[in-house]
C-alpha positions in Angstrom: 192.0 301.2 -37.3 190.5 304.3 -39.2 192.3 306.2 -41.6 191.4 309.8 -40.8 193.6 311.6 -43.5 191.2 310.2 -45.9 187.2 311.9 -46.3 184.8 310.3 -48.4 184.0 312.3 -51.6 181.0 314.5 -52.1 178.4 312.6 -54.3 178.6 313.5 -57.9 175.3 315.1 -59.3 173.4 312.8 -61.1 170.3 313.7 -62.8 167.1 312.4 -60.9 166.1 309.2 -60.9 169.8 308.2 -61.5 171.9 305.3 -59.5 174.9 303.8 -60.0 174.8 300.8 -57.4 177.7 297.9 -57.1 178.0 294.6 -56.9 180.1 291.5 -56.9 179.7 288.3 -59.3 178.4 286.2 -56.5 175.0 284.2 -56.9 173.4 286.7 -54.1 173.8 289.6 -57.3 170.4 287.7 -58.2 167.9 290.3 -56.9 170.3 293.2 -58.3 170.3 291.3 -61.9 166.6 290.6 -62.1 165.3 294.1 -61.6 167.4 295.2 -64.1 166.5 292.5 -66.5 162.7 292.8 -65.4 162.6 296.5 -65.8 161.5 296.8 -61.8 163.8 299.7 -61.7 162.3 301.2 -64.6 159.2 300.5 -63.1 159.7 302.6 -59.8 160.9 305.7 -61.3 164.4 304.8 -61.6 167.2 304.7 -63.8 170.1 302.0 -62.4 173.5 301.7 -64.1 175.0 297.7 -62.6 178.6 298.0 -62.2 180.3 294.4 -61.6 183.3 294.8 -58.8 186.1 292.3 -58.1 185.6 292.2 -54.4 184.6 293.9 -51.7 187.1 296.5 -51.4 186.7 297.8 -54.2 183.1 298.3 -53.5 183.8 300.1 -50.0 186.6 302.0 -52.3 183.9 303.4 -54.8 181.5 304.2 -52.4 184.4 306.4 -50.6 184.9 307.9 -53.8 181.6 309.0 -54.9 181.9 306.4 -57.9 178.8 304.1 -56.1 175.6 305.5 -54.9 174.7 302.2 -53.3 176.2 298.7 -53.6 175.3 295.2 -52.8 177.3 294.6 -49.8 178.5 292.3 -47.1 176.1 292.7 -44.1 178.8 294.1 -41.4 179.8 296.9 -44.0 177.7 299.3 -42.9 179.4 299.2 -39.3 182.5 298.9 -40.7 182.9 301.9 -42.6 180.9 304.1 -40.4 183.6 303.3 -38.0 186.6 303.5 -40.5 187.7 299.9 -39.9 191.0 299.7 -41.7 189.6 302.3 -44.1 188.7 305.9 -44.4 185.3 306.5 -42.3 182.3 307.0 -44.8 178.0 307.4 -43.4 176.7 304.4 -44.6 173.3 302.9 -43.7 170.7 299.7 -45.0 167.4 299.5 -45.1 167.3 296.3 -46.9 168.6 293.0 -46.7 169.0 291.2 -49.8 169.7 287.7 -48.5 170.0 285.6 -45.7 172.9 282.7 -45.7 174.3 281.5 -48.4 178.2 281.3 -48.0 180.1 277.3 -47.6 182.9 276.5 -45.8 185.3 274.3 -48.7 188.4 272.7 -47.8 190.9 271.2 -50.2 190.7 267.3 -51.2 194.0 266.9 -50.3 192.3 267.4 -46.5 189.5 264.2 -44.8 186.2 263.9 -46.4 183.5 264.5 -43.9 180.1 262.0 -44.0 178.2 265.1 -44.9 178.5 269.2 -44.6 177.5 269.8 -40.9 178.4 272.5 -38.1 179.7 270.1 -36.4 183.6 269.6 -35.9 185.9 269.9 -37.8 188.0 267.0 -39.1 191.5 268.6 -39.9 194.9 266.9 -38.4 197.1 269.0 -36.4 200.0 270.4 -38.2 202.3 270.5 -35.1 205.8 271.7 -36.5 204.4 272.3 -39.7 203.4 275.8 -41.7 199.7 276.7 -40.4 196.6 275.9 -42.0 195.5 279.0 -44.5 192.1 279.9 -45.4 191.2 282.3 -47.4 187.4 285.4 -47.0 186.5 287.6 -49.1 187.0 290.8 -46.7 188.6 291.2 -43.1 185.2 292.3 -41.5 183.1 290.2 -42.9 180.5 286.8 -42.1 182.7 284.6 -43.6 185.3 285.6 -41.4 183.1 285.3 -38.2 181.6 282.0 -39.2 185.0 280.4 -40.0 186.9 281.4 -37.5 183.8 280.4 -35.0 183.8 277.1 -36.9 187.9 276.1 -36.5 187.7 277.3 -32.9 185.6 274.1 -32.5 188.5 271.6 -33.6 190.6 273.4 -31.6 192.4 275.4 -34.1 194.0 278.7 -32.8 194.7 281.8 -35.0 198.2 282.3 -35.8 199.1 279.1 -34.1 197.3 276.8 -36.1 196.1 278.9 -38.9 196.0 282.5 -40.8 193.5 284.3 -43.0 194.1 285.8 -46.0 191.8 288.1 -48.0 190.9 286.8 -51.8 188.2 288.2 -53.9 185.3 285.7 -54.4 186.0 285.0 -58.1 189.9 284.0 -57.3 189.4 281.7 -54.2 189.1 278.3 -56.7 192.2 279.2 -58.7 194.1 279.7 -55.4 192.5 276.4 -54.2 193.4 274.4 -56.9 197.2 276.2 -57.2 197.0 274.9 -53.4 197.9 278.4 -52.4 195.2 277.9 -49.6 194.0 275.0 -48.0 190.0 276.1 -48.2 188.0 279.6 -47.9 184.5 280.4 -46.8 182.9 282.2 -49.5 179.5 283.0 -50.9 178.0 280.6 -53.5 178.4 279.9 -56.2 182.4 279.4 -55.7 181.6 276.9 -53.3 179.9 275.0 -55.7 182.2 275.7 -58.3 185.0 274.2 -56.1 183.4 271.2 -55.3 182.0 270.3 -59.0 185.7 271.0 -60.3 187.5 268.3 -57.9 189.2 271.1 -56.4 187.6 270.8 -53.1 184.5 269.6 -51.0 182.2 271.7 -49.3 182.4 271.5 -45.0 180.0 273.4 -43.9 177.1 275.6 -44.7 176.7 279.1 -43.0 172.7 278.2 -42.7 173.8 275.5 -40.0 176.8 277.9 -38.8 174.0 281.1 -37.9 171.0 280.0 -38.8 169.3 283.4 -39.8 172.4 285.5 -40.4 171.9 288.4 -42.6 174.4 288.3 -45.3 174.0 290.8 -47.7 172.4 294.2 -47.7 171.7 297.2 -49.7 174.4 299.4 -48.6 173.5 303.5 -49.1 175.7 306.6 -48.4 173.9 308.4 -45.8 174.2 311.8 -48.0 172.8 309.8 -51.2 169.8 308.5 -49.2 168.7 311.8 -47.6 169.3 313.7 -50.3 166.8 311.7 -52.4 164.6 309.7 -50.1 161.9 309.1 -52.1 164.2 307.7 -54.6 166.0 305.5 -52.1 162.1 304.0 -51.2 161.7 303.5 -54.5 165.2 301.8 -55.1 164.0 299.6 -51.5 161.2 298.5 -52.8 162.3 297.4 -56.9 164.8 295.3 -55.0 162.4 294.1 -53.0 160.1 293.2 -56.1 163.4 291.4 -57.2 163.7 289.5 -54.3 160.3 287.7 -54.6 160.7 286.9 -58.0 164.3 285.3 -57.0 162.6 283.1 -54.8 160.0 281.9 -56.0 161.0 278.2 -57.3 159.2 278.9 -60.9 161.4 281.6 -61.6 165.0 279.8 -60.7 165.7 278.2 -64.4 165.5 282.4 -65.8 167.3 283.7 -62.8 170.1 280.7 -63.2 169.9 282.2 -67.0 170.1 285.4 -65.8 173.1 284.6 -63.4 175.2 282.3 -66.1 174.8 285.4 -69.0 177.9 287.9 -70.0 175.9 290.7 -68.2 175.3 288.3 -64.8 178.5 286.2 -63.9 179.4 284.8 -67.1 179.6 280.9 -65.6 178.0 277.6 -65.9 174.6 277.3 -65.2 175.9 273.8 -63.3 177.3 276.2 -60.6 174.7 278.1 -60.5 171.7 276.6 -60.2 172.4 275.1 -56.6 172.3 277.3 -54.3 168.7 278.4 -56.1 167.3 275.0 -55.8 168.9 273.7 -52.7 170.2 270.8 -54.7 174.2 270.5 -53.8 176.6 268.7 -55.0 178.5 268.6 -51.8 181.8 267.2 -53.3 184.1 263.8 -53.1 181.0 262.3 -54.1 178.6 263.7 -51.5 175.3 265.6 -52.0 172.4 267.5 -49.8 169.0 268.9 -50.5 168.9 272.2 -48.4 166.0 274.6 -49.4 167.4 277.3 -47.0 170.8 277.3 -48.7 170.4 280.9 -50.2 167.0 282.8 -48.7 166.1 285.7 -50.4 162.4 286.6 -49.8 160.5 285.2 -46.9 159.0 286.2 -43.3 161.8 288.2 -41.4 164.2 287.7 -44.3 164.5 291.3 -45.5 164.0 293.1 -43.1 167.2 295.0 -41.2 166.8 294.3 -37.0 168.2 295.9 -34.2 169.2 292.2 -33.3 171.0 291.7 -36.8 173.0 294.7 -36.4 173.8 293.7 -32.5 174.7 290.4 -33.4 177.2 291.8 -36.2 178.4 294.4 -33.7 179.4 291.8 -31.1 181.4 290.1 -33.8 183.2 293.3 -34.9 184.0 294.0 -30.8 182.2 296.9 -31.5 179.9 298.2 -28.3 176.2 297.8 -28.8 174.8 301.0 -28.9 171.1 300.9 -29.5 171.1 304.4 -30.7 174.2 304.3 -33.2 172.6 300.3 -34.8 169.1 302.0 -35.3 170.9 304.8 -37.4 172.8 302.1 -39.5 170.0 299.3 -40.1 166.9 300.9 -40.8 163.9 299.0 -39.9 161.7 302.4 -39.8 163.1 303.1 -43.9 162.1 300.1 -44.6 158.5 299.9 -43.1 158.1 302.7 -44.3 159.1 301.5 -48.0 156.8 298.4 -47.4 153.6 300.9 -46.6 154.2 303.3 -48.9 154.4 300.9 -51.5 151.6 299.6 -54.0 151.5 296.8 -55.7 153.9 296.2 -59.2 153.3 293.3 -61.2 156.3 291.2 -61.6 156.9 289.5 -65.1 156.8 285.6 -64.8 158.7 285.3 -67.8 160.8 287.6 -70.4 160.3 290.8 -70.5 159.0 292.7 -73.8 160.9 295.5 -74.9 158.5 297.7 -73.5 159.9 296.4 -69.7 164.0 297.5 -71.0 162.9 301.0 -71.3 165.2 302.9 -68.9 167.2 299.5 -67.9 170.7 300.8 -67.6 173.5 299.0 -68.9 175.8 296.8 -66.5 179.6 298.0 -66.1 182.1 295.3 -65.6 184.8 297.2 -63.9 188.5 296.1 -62.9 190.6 297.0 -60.1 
């Protein structure tokens, strides 16, 4: 339900070439973190100020309030706030996807140990007579919400019979695991990893089995922001872009997992980190995997927004599937057009020389 009281805030005026853009400490901040750390911002024209979020609401909050010109943000966002779903309605759009998978499914060790993370069913008892199952994602309209309900519908499990979601913020889903508080989440790495290492739980499930292909995060824009300064917003498109290739590529992953562990990234282990980069997983309770396609950043069809990504996220929001309304929300002709109007920047194989910091803005850690 919308909450129509509420309109979004005027953009605040911001000299040119400045952008505040969100994010939350999740290991799919990577692209984000590198072209700031690269100077690829720099490098386009742009000055970018990183603020650190707790969650997703509080993103969707500052880009209502004129605080965020653009955010790293769940994929469905986009359709979400445009319609006002359980929020204020704010003209968002995305020309750019930033990853592809990348969340687990982690249930508590106090629950059966599966042979090894697969789609397939779920091993959980009933609790007939008992308090119902709860699991814990990050936002109500969200992939993690659609792939975990999807995945308990295929041991049977019924919402509000045989379980209930709660909403936790990516950073606080292991404490409440551990506190037993929930009985497991579906969250974006590397809490999933973080869970499992710590004994707290064991990773089910990956989302790369679940949808192969999904779109998970995207550069989300207020509409006003992006036609106000589209050249800017090309430019923005294609330094995160730049980012996104250097994420990948497997010689980079020790700096990004550097990157990713430092005060200014996520401030955690590199042990946590460096998973979902390499593909290496410690599974938990003793199991591990080797899945390359974990955590896609860069690739064929990887970052580029479809009318068959935003249809398939529609369908899950019981939203109708308006051709016309998707095409305005994911914009594959903003980003072709970013791709060709693009030439080629150089991106650093190693650190960057003070030269490359010039114009890097400093990253925010802000608290709700």
């Amino acid at each position: 339900m919308s909450s129509p009281s509420r309109q979004p805030s005027p953009p605040p005026r911001r000299p040119a070439g400045e952008w505040t853009l969100g994010y939350v400490p999740l290991t799919h901040a990577a692209p984000l973190l590198a072209a700031q750390h690269l100077g690829l911002f720099a490098r386009h024209g742009l000055r970018v100020r990183l603020c650190r979020e707790i969650g997703w609401a509080t993103i969707r909050e500052k880009l209502l309030s004129g605080e965020l010109d653009a955010a790293q943000a769940l994929a469905p966002m986009p359709l979400a706030m445009t319609h006002g779903l359980n929020s204020a309605r704010v003209d968002c759009l995305t020309a750019l996807v930033l990853n592809r998978h990348g969340n687990t499914v982690v249930l508590s060790r106090r629950l059966p140990v599966p042979d090894a993370a697969t789609p397939g069913c779920p091993q959980l008892p009933e609790r007939s007579g008992e308090e119902p199952y709860t699991f814990a994602v990050v936002y109500p309209h969200s992939t993690q919400s659609f792939l975990l309900r999807a995945w308990l519908r295929q041991a049977g499990l019924m919402p509000d019979r045989d379980y209930r979601l709660v909403v936790v913020p990516p950073p606080q889903v292991v404490s409440h695991l551990k506190a037993g508080h929930i009985d497991g989440f579906c969250v974006g790495e590397p809490w999933g990893s973080m869970a499992a290492r710590s004994g707290a739980g064991f990773i089910a499930a990956l989302s790369a089995d679940l949808a192969p292909g999904h779109a998970e995060k995207v550069l989300l824009v207020r509409r006003d922001r992006a036609e106000q300064r589209p050249e800017e917003h090309q430019q923005l498109i294609r330094a995160l872009l730049d980012a996104c290739a250097w994420c990948a590529h497997p010689a980079h992953h020790e700096e990004a997992v550097s990157l990713l562990a430092s005060r200014n990234g996520l401030a955690l282990p590199p042990e946590v980190l460096r998973p979902a980069l390499t593909g290496l997983l410690n599974l938990g309770a003793g199991r591990s995997a080797h899945r390359p396609d974990v955590l896609t950043f860069h690739g064929p069809k990887v970052n580029r927004p479809t009318l068959e990504d935003a249809a398939w996220l529609a369908r899950q929001l019981d939203l109708p599937v308006d051709p016309d309304l998707l095409s305005r929300l994911y914009r594959t002709d903003l980003h072709d057009a970013a791709i060709a109007g693009s030439s080629p920047v150089p991106v650093p194989d190693s650190e960057p020389g003070p030269e490359a910091a010039v114009g890097a803005g400093p990253v925010t850690v802000a608290h709700p």
